[in-house]
N, C-alpha and C positions, 0 to 999 in steps of 0.2 A: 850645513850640518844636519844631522837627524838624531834620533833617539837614541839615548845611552842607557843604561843599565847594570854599570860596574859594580856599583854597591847593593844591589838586587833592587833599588827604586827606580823604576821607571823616569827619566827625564826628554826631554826634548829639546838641545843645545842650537840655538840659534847666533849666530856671529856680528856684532858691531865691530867698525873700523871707522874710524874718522882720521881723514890724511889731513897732514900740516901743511898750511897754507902761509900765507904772509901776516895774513891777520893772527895767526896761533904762531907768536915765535919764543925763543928758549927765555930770552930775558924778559918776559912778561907773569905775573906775579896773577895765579889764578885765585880769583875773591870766592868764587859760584861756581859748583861745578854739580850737576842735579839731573839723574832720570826719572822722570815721573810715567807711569804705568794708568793708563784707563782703559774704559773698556771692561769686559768679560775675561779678566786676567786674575789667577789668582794668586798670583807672586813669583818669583826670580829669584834665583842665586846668580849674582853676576861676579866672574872674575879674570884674573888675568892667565892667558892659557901658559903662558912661560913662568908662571908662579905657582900654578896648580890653584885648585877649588878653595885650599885652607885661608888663601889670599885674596878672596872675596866675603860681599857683602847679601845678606839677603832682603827683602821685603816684601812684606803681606799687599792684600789690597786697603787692608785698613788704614798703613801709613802707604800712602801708595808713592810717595819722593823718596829715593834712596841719595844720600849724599856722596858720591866719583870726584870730589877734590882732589883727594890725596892721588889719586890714578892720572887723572891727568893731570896734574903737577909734577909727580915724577917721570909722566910722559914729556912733558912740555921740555923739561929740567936736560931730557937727555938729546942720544942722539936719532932715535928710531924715528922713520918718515910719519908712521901712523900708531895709533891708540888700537890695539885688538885685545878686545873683550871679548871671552863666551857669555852667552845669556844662559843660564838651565831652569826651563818653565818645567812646574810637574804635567802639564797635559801641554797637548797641543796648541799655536797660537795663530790664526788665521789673522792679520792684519788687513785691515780694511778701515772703514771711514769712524768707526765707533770700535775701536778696538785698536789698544798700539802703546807707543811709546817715545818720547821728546827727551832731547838731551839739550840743555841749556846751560852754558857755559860764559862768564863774568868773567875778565881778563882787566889786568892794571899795569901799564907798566912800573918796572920795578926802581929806575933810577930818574922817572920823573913822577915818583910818586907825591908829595908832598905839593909838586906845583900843581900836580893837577889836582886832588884836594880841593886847591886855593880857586881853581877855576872853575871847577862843580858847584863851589858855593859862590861863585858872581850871577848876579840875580839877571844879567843879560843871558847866561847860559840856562835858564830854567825855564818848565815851560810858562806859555801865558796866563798872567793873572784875569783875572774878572775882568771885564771887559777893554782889554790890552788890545793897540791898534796897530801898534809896530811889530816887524817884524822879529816873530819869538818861535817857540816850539813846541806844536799841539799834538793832541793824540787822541785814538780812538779804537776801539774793540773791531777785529777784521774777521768774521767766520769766512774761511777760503770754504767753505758750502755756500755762502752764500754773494762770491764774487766767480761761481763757476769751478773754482779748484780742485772739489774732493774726489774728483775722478783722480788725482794727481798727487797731489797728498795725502800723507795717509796721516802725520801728526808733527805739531800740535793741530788741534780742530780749528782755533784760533790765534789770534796774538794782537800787544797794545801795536800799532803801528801806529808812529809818528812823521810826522810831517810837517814843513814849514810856511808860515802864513803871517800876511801883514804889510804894512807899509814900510815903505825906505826913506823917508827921510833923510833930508843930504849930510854928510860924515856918521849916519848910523850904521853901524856892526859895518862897515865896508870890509868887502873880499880884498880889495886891491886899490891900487893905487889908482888902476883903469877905473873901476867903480867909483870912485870920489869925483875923479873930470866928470865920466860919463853922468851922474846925480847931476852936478854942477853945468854941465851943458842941457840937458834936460830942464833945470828952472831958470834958468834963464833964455834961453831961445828955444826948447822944445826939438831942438834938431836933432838929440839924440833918446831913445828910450830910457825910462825912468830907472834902476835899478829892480832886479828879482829879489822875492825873499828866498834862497832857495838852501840846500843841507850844505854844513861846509864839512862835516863829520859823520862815520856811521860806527855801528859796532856788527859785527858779526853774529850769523842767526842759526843754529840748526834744523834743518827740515827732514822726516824722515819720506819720501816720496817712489813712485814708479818708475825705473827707468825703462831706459829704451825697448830692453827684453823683457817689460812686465813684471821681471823679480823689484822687491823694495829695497832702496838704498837709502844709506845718509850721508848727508849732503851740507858739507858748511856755506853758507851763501855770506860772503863779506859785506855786502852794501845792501843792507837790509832793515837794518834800525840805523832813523837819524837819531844825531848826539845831537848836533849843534846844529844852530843856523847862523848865515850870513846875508848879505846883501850883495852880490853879482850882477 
């Protein structure tokens, strides 16, 4: 899209699309749904183009999080493969490494809601406390500038990336049934390796990045944040 000028204001309409995946299905119940703006941006009207402009939301750089619940909920809710959005910047937006925009998206399901809940708050699923030796779930601040990425990336600049760590102890978090023998042959004769601590869950991440042809796409990546950990 390029510049428009219907109402005699200059804009420049740029297009989001984020296709439905497996991880984004109808019966999931959206908690978070958030574009945050950084960079040399000085705000957005985003809306939906089969609703017209009256159907969106706008934001300064002062609040620079615009809250897209309700958009993708009733995206999620129906039947359409993808979410299209217009973005309308009043200047031009050059994206690059210090300039952009991240869409973060929170999902629940909606008819195990309640169990899960119950299992958010089991203190096996949280991350590790103060000096925790079993295997639990830790985290850490990743600038993709500084694991090589930003040629690739265009935003978030960063994010918490979690990962799992610790020891397995025998009938701890086991994945399986295979993982209980295999603990249990490992302390006793050593013939088999010990159990991993490794993800038994993730949630899905959006990145907005270069593709193949150079132009910037977004891109949902499912196995990208761990939930949970297990023993394997």
């Amino acid at each position: 899209m390029g510049p428009d000028a219907s109402d005699g204001h200059p804009r420049h309409l740029y297009r989001l699309e984020v296709s439905r995946t497996a991880a984004l299905r109808r019966d999931l119940l959206v908690l978070r749904a958030e574009l945050t703006l950084f960079g040399n941006v000085t705000g957005v009207h985003v809306y939906n183009p089969d609703e017209g402009e009256s159907s969106g939301n706008a934001v300064l750089t002062s609040s620079p999080t615009l809250d897209l619940r309700d958009s993708v909920s009733a995206w999620l809710a129906g039947p359409e493969p993808s979410l299209r959005l217009v973005l309308a910047f009043p200047s031009p937006v050059v994206f690059e490494d210090t300039t952009g925009l991240s869409l973060e998206v929170e999902t629940q399901e909606r008819h195990n809601r309640k169990a899960r809940q119950v299992r958010q708050a089991d203190p096996e699923d949280e991350e590790c406390g103060k000096g925790e030796g079993k295997c639990c779930l830790r985290s850490v601040k990743v600038s993709f500038e500084a694991i090589g990425w930003s040629d690739w990336v265009v935003a978030p600049r960063s994010y918490s990336m979690k990962f799992c760590q610790g020891s397995c102890p025998h009938n701890y978090k086991p994945a399986s049934i295979h993982a209980q023998i295999k603990a249990r042959l490992h302390s006793l004769s050593g013939e088999a390796p010990a159990p991993c601590c490794v993800p038994a869950g993730y949630e899905p991440m959006v990145l907005m990045h270069y593709g193949d042809d150079g132009k910037v796409v977004t891109q949902l990546f499912e196995d990208m944040i761990v939930t949970r950990c297990h023993c394997a």
